[in-house]
Every structure is written in C-alpha cells, then in structure tokens.
N, CA, C and O atoms as a MOPAC input file, in Angstrom:
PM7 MOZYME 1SCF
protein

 N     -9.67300 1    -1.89000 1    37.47200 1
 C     -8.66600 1    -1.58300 1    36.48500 1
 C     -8.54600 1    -0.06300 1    36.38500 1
 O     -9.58000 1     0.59400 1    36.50900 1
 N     -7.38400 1     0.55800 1    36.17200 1
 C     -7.19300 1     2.08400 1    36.51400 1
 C     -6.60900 1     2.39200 1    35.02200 1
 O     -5.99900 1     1.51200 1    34.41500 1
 N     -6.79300 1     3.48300 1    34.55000 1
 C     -6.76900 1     3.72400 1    33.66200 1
 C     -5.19000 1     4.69100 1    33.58900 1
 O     -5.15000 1     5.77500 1    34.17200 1
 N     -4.00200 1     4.18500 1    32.85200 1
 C     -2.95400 1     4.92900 1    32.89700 1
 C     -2.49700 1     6.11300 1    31.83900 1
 O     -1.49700 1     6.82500 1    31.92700 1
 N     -3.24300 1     6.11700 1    31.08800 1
 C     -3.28900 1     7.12000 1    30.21100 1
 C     -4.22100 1     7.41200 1    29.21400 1
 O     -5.09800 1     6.54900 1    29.23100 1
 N     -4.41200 1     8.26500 1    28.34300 1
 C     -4.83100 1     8.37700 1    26.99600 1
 C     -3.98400 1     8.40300 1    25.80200 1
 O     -3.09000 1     9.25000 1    25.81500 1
 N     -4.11200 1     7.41400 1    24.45100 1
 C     -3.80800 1     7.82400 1    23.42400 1
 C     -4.56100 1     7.74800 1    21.99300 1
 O     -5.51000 1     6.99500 1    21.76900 1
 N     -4.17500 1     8.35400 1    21.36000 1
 C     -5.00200 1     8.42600 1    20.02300 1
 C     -3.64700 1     7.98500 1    18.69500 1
 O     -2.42900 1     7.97300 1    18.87100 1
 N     -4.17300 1     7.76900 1    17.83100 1
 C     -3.51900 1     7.67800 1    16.66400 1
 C     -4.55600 1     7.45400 1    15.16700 1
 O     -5.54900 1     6.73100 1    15.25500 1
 N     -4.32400 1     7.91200 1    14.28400 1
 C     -4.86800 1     7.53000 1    12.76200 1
 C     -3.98700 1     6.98700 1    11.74000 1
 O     -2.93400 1     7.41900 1    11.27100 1
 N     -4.63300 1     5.98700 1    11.51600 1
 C     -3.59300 1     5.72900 1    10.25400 1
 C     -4.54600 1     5.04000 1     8.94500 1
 O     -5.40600 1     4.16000 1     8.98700 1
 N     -3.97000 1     5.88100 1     7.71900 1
 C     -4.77200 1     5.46600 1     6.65600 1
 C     -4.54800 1     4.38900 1     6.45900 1
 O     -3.46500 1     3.88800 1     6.76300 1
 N     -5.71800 1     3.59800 1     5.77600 1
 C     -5.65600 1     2.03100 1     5.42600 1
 C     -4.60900 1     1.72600 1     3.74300 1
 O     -3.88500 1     0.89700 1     3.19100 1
 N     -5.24400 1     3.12900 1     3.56000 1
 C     -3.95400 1     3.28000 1     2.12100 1
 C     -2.76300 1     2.76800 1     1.98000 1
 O     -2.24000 1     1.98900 1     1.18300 1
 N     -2.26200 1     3.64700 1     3.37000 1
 C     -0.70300 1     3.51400 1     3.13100 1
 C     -0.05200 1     2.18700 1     4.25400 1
 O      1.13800 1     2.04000 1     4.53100 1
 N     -0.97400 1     1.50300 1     4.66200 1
 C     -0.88600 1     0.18400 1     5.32600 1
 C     -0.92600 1    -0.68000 1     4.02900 1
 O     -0.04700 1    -1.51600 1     3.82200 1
 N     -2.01000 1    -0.46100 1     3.10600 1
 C     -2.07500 1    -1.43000 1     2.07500 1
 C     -0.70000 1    -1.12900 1     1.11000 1
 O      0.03500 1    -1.92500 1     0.52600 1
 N     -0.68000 1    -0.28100 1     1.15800 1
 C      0.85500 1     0.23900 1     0.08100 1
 C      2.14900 1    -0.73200 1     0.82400 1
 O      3.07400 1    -1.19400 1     0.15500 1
 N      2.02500 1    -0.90400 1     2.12200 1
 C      3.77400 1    -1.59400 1     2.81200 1
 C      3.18000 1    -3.15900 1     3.19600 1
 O      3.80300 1    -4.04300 1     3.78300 1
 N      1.76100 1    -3.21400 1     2.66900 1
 C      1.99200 1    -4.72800 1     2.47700 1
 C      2.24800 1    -5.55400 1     0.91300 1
 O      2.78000 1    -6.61700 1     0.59200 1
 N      1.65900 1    -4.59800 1     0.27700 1
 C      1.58800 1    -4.71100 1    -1.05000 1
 C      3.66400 1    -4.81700 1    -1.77500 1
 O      4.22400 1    -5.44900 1    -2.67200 1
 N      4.09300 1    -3.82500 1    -0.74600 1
 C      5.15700 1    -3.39500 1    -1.10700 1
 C      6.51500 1    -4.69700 1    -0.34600 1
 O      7.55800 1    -5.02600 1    -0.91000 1
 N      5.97400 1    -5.23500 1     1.15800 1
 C      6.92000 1    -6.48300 1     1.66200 1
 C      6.31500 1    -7.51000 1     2.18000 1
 O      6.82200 1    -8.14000 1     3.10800 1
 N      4.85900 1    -7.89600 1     1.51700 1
 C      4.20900 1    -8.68700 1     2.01500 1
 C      3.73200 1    -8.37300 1     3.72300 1
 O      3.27800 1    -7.39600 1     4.31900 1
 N      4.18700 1   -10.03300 1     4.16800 1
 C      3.61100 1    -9.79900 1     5.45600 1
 C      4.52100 1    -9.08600 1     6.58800 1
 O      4.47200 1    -9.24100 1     7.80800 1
 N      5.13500 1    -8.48400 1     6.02600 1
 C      6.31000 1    -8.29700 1     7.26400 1
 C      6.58800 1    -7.61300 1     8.09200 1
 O      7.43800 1    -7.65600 1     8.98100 1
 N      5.29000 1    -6.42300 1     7.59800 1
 C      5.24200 1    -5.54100 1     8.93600 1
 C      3.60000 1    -6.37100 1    10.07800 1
 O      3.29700 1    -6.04200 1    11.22500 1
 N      3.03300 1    -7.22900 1     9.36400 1
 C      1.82500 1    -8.07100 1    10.02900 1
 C      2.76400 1    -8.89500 1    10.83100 1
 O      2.18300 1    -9.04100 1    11.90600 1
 N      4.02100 1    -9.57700 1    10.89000 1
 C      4.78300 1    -9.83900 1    11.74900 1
 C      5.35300 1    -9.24200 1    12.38100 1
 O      5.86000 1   -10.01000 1    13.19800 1
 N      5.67800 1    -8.16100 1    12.59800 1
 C      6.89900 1    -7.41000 1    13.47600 1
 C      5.74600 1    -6.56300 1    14.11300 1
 O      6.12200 1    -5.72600 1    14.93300 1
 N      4.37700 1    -6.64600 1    13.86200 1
 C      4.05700 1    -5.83700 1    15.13800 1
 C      2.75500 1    -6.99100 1    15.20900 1
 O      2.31600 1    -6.80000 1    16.34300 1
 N      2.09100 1    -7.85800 1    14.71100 1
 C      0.82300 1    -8.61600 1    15.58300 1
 C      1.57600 1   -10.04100 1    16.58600 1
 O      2.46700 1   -10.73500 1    16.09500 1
 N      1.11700 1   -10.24300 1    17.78300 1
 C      1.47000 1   -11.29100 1    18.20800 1
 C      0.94700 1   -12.66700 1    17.74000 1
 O      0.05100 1   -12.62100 1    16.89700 1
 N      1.40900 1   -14.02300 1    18.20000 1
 C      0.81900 1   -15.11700 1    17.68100 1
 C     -0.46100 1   -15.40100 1    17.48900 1
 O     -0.75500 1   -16.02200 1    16.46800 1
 N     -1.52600 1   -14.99900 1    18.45100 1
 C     -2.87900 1   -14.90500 1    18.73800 1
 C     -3.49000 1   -13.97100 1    17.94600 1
 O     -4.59100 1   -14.39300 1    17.59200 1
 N     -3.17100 1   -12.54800 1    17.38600 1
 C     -3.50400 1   -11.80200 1    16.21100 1
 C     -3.44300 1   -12.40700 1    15.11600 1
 O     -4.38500 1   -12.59600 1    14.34700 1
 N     -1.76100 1   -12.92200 1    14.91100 1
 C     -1.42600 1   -13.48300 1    13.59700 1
 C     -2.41000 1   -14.67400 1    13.19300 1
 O     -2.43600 1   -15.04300 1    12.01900 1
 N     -2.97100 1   -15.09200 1    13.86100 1
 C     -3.75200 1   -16.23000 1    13.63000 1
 C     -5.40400 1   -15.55200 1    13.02900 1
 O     -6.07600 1   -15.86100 1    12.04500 1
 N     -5.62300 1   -14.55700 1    14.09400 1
 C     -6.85800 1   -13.57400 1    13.23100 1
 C     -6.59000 1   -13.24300 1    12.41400 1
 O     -7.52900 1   -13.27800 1    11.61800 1
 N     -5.50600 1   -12.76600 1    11.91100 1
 C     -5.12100 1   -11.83200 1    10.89800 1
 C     -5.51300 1   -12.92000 1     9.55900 1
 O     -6.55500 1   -12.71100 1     8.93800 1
 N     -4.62700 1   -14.05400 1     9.18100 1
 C     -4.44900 1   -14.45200 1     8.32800 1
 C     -5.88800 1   -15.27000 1     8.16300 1
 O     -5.87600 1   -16.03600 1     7.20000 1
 N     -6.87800 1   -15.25300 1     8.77300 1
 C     -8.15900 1   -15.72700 1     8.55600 1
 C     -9.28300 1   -14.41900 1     8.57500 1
 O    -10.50600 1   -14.55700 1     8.58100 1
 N     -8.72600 1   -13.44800 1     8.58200 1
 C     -9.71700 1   -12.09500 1     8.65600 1
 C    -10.08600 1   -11.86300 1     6.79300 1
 O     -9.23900 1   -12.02100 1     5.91300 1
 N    -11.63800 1   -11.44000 1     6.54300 1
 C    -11.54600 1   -11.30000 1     5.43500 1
 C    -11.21300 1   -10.43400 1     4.96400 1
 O    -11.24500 1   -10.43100 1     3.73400 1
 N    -10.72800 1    -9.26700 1     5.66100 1
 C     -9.91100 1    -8.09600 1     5.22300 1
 C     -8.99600 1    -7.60300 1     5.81000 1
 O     -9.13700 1    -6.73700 1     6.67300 1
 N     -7.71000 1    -8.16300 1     5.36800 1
 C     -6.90800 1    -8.59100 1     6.58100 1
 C     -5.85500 1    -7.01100 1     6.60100 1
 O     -5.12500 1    -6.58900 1     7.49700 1
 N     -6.10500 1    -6.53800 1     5.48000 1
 C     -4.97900 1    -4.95400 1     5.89900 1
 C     -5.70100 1    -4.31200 1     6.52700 1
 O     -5.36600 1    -4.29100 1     7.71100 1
 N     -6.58100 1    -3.74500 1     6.30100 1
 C     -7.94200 1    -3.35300 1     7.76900 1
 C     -7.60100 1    -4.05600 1     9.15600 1
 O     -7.35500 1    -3.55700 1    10.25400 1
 N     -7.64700 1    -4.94800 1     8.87500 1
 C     -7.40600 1    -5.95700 1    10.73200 1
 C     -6.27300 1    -5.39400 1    10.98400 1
 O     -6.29600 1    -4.70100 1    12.00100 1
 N     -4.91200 1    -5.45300 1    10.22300 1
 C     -3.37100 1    -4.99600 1    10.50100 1
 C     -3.76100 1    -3.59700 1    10.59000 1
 O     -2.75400 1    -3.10000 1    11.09400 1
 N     -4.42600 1    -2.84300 1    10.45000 1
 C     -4.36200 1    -1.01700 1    10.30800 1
 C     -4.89200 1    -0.94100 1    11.60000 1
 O     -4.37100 1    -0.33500 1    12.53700 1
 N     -5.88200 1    -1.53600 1    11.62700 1
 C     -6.56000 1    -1.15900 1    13.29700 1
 C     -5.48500 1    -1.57800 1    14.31600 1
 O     -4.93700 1    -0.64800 1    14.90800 1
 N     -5.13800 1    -2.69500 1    14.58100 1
 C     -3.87000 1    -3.39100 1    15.06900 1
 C     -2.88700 1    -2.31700 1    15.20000 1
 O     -2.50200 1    -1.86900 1    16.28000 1
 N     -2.52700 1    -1.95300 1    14.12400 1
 C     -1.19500 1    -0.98400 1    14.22700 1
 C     -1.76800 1     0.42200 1    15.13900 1
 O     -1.27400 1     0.61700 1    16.24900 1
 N     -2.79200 1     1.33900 1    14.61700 1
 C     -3.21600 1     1.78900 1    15.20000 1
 C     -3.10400 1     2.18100 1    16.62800 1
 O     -2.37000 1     3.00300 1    17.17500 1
 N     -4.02200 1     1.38100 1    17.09300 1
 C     -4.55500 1     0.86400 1    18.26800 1
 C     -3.14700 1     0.62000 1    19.43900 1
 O     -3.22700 1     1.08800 1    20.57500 1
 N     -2.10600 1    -0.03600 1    19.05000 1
 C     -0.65200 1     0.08600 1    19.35800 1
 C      0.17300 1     0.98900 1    19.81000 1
 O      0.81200 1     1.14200 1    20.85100 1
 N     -0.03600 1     1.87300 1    18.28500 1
 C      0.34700 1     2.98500 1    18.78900 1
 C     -0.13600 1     3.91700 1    19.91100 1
 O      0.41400 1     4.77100 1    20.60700 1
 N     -1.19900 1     3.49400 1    19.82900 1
 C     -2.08500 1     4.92900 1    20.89300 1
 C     -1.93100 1     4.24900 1    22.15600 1
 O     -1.65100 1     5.00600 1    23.08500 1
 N     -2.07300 1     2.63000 1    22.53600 1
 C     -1.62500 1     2.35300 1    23.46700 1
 C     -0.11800 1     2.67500 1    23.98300 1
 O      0.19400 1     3.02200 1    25.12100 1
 N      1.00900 1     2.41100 1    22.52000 1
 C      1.99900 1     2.86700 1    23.65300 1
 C      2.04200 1     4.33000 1    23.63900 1
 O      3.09400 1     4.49900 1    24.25600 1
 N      1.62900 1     5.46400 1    23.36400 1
 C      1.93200 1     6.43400 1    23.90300 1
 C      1.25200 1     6.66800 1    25.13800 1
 O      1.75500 1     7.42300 1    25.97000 1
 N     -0.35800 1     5.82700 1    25.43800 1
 C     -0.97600 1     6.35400 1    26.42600 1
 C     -0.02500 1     5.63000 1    27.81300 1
 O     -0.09200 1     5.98200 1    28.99100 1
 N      0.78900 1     4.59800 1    27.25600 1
 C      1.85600 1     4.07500 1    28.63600 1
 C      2.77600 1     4.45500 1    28.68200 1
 O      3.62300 1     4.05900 1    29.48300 1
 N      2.98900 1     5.54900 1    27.67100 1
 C      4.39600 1     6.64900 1    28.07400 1
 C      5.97600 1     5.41300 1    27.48400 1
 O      7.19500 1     5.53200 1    27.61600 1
 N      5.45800 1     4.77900 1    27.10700 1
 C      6.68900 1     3.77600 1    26.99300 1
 C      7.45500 1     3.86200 1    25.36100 1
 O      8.60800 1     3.63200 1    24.99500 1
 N      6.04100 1     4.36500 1    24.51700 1
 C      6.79500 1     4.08100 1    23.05600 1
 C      6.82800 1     2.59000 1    22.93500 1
 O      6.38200 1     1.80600 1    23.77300 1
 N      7.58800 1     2.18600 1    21.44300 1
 C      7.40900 1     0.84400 1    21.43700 1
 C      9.07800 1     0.10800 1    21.43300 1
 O      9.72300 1    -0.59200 1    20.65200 1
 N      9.29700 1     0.71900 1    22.76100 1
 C     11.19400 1    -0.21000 1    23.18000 1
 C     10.67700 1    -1.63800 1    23.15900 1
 O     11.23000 1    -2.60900 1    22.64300 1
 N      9.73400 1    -1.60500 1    23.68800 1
 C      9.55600 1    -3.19300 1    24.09400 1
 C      9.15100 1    -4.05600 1    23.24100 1
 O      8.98300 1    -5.26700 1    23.38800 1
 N      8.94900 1    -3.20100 1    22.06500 1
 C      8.62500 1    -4.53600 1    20.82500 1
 C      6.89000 1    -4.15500 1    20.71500 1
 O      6.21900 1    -3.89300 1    21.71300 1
 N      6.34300 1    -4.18500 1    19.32000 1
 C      5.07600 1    -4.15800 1    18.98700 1
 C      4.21300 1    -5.53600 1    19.98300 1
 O      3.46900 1    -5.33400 1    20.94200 1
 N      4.44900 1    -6.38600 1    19.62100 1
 C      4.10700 1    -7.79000 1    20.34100 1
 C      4.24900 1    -8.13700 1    21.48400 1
 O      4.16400 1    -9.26200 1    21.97700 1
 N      4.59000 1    -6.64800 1    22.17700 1
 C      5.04200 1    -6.42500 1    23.36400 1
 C      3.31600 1    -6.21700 1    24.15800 1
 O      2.92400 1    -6.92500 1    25.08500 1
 N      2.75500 1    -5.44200 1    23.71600 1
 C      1.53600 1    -5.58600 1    23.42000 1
 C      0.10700 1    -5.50100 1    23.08800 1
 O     -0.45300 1    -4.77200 1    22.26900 1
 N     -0.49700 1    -6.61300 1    24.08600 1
 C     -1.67300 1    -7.03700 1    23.91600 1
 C     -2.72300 1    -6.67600 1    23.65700 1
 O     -2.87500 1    -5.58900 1    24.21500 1
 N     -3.92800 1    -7.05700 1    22.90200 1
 C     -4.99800 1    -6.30700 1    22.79400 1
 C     -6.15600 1    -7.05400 1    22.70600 1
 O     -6.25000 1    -7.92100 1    21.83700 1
 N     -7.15800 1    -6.81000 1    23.58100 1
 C     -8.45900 1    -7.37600 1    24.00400 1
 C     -9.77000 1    -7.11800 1    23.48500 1
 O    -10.61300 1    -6.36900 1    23.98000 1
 N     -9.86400 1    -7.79900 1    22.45600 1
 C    -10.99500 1    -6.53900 1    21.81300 1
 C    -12.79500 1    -7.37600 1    22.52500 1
 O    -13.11700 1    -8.51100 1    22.87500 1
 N    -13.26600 1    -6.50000 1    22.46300 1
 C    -14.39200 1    -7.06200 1    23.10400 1
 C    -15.72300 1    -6.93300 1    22.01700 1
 O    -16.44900 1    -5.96100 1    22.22800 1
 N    -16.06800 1    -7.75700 1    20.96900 1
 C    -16.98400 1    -7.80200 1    20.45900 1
 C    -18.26600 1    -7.20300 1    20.41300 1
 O    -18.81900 1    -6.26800 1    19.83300 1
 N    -18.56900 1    -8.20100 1    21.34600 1
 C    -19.83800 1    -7.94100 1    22.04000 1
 C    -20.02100 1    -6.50700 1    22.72200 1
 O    -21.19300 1    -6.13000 1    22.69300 1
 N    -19.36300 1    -5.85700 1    23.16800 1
 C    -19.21500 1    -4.39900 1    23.55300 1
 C    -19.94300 1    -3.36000 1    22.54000 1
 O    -19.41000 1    -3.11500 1    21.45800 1
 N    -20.93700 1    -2.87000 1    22.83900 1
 C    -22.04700 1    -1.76800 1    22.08500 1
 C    -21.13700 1    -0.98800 1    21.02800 1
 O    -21.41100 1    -0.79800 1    19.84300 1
 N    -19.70100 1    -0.47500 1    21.89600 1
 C    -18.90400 1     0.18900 1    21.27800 1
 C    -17.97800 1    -0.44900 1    20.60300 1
 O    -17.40500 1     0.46000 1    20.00200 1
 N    -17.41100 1    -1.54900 1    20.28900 1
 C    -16.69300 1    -2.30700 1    19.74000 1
 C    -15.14700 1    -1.89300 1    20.36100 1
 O    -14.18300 1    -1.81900 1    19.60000 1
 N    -15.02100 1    -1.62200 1    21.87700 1
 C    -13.79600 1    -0.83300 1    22.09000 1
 C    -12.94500 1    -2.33500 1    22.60100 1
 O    -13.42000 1    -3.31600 1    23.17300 1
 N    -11.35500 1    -2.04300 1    22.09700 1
 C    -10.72400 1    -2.59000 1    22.53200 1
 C     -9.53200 1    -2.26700 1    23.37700 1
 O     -8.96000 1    -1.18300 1    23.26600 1
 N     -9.13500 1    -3.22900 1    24.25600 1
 C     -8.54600 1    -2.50300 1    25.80700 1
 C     -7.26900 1    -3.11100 1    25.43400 1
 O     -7.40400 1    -4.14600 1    24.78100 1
 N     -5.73800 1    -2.65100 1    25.73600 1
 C     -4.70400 1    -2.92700 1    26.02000 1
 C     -4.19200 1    -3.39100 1    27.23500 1
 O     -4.42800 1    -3.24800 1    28.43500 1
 N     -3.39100 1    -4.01400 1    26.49500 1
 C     -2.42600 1    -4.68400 1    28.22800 1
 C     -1.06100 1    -5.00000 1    27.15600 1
 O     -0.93000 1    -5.41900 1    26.00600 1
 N      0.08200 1    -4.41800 1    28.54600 1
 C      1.21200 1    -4.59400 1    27.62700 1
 C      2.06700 1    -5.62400 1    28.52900 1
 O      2.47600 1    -5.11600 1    29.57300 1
 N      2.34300 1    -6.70300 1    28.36300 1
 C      3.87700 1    -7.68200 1    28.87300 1
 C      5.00800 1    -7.02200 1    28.37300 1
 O      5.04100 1    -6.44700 1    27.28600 1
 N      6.08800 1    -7.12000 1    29.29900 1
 C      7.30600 1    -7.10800 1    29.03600 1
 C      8.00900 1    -7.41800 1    30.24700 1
 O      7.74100 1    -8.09300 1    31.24000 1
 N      9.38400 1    -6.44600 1    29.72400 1
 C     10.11700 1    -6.66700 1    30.98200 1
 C     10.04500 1    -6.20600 1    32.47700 1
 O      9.55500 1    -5.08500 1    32.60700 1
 N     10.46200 1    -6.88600 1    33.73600 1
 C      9.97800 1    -6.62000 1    34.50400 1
 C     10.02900 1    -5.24900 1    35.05600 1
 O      9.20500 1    -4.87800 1    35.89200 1
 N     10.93700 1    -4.51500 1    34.63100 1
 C     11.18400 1    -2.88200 1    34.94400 1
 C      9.59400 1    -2.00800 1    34.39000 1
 O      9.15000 1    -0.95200 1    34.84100 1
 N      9.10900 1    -2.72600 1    33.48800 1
 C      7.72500 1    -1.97000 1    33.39000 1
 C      6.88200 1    -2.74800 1    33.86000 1
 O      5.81800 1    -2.18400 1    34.11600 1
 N      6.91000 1    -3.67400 1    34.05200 1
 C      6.00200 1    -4.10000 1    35.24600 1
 C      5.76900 1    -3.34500 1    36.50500 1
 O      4.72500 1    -2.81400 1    36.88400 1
 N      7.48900 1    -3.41800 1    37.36200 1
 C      7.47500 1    -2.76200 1    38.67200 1
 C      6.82000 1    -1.67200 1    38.55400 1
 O      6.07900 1    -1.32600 1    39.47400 1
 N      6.95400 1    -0.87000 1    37.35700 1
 C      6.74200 1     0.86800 1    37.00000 1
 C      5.22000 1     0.59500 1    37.53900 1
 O      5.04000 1     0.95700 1    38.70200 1
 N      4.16000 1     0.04400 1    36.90500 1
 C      3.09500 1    -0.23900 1    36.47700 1
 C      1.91500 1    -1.12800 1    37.65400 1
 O      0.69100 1    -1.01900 1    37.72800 1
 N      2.81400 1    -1.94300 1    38.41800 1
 C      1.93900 1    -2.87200 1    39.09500 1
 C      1.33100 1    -4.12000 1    38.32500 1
 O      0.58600 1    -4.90500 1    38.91100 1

C-alpha cells in the first residue's frame, strides 16, 4: 500500500457538539457512511465518534488532493483497534475518474 499523501486537521468537540445539539443528526448523516452510522448510534459518546469521523475526513481528503466533491461517505475509514497506536487508515470509493487517477 503506497502512501498518497499527508493530511492533518483539528476540530473541537465543542463546536461538533454545538451543530448537533443545534440539527440533531444531520451532519452524522451527510458525512458517516452506513457502517459508521451504525457505530455511531451505538457509541457511548457518540459526538466524539462524529468529531473524530469528521476529522479524520477531512485530513484524508486533503491528503488525496480531492477535497470532498465526492461526498463525505465518499470515504472510508478503517480503524484498527488493536493497533498500539489506535491509527486509522483511509480509502476513498467513488467515481471512476478518481479511481483511474489513483489505481
């Protein structure tokens, strides 16, 4: 697996809790996919789970140069538990033009 970029991002848990507090779940839909959404709504701290999520998104799409055209749920994220570091790896689906880009 080759590594296509680096990204970083921070985001306070504050102001995640403020825009759920403020439209419910609706940004936990427009950016977790079905397989999150299912962690999410069984996580015991579930704006934490959505902050890292969002996060984590972001820094992936900047480290693929793509931004998020393709939709938050565009994607994926692999988190590996068991990992010393608790790091979790991206993979993004979409359309096939970033595929070809990408391999």
């Amino acid at each position: 697996m080759a590594v296509l970029g680096l990204g970083t991002d921070i985001v306070e848990i504050t102001r995640i809790e403020a825009v759920v507090e403020r439209s419910g779940d609706r940004l936990a839909r427009r950016v977790l996919n079905a397989a999150e959404w299912a962690l999410y709504q069984q996580h015991q701290q579930p704006v934490r789970f959505l902050a890292k999520r969002f996060a984590v998104k972001e820094a992936a799409a900047k480290a693929f140069g793509t931004g998020i055209r393709n939709g938050w749920r565009s994607i994926s994220l692999k988190c590996l538990t068991t990992d010393w570091a608790n790091r979790i790896f991206a993979c993004m689906s979409g359309p096939r033009s970033w595929r070809r880009r990408w391999g």
